[in-house]
N, C-alpha and C positions, 0 to 999 in steps of 0.2 A: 269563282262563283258565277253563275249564272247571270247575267245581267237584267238589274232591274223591269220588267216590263216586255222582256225580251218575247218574241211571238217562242212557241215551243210546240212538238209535233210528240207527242206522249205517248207513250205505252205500256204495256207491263212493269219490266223493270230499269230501263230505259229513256229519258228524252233525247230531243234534238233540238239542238239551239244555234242562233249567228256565233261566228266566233267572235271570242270578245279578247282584244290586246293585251289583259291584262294573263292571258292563259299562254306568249309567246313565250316565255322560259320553258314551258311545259311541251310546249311543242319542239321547241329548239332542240331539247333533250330529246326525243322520240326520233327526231328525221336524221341525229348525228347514231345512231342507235344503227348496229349491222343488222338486230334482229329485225328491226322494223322495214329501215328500209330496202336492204335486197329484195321487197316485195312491191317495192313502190317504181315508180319511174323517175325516182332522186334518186339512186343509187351514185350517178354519176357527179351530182352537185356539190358544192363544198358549203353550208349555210352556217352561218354565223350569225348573230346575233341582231347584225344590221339586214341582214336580209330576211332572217325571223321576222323582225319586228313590219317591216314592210308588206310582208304576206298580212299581216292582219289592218294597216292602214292604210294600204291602197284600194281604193272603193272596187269591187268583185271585178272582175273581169262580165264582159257582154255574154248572157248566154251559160254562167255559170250560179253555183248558190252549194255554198260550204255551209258544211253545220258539225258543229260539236256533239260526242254521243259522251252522256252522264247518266249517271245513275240517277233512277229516281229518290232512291232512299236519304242519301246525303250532299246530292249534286256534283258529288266528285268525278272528274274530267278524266273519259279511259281512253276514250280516241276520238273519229274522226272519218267524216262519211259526206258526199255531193255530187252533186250532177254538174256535169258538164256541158259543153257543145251544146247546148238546148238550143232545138232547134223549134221555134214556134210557127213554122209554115208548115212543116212537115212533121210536126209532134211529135221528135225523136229526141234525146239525149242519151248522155254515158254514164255511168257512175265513175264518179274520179274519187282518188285519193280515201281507200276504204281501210280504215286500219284499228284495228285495238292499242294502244301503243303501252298502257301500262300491263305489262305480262302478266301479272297475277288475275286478270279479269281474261285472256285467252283463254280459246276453248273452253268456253263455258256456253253459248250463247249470243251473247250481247252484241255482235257482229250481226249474226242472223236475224238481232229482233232490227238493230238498225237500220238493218237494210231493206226489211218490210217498211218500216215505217216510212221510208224515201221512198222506195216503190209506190205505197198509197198516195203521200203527196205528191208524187210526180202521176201519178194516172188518176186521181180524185178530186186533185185542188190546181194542177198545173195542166190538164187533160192532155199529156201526152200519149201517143199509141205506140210507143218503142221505146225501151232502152237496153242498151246493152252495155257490155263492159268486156276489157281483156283479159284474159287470166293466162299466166305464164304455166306451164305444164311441170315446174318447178311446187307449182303452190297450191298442192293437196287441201288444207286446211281454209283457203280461199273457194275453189272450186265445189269441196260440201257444202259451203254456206251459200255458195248460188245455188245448185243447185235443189236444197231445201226452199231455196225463196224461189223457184220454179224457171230458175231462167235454162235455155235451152242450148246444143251446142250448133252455131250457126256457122262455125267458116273454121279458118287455120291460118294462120300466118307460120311457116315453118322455116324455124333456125333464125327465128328474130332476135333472139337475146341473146346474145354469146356473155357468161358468165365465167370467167377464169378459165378461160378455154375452152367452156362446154356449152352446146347449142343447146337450147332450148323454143320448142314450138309455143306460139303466142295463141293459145284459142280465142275465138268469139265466141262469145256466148248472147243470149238477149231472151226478151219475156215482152208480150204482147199485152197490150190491156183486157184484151180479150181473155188470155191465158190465166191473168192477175186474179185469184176468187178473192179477194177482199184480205187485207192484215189481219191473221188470227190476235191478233195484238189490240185491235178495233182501236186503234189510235185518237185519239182525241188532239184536234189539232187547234189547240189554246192560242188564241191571237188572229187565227186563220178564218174562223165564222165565228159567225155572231148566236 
């Protein structure tokens, strides 16, 4: 559940919320997950419980700001979406760690609304003018959903990921505030204004 008072960034059929410790099992389960993570940059990690638990009670990392994506209907917790590297001199960040993790709410959406909804907070309430994100050339069903959220292809890193023996090109991709027309979502961002 959502944590009492918790600020919340709203939309359609989706919020975003801090993550709250008490969602570490749930998470635990998702990043030991093949399906999940081969898309993540944990592929390579071994996390257990102790180090679950840690990802939610060590205060954020400088520069970074995770948030939970729930339904709005019943609050229940499907994945997981945030910016990175925020950089406030040069109003740039990344998107990190963007995932659906409970499979029955993939491809549907809810990825695409989340990630509007970050885009608007990170260019409306954080006034950044860049973000960008990697997308492995592996990950079709990642790549539509930036590219619906309008982000652009800006670089290549090729043969960055060797997966079981096979190379894979690491795209950049990024989206301009300029570029950004507003969250069709018109987010409502509870906690954030007054």
């Amino acid at each position: 559940m959502t944590m009492i008072g918790a600020r919340k960034i709203i939309g359609n059929r989706v919020h975003l919320c801090p993550l709250d410790i008490s969602d570490s099992p749930i998470y635990l389960k998702w990043l030991n997950d093949i399906d999940t993570y081969i898309y993540l940059d944990a592929s390579s990690l071994l996390i257990n419980s102790e180090i679950g638990n840690n990802l939610f009670q060590n205060p954020p990392i400088n520069g970074e700001q995770m948030f939970s994506i729930r339904l709005n209907s019943d609050d229940t917790l499907i994945g997981n979406c945030g910016l990175i590297k925020i950089d406030n001199i040069n109003r740039k960040a990344e998107l990190g760690r963007v995932f659906i993790g409970e499979k029955d709410y993939r491809n549907q959406g809810y990825g695409t609304e989340g990630i509007m909804l970050l885009l608007d907070y990170g260019f409306n309430i954080l006034n950044l003018n860049s973000i960008s994100v990697l997308c492995c050339s592996y990950n079709n069903r990642a790549a539509k959903s930036y590219a619906k959220c309008g982000f652009k292809t800006a670089g290549c890193f090729r043969q960055a990921k060797i997966i079981n023996g096979e190379k894979y090109d690491e795209n950049i991709l990024d989206i301009l505030a300029e570029e950004f027309l507003g969250s069709p979502y018109k987010a409502r961002l509870n906690g954030f204004l007054a």
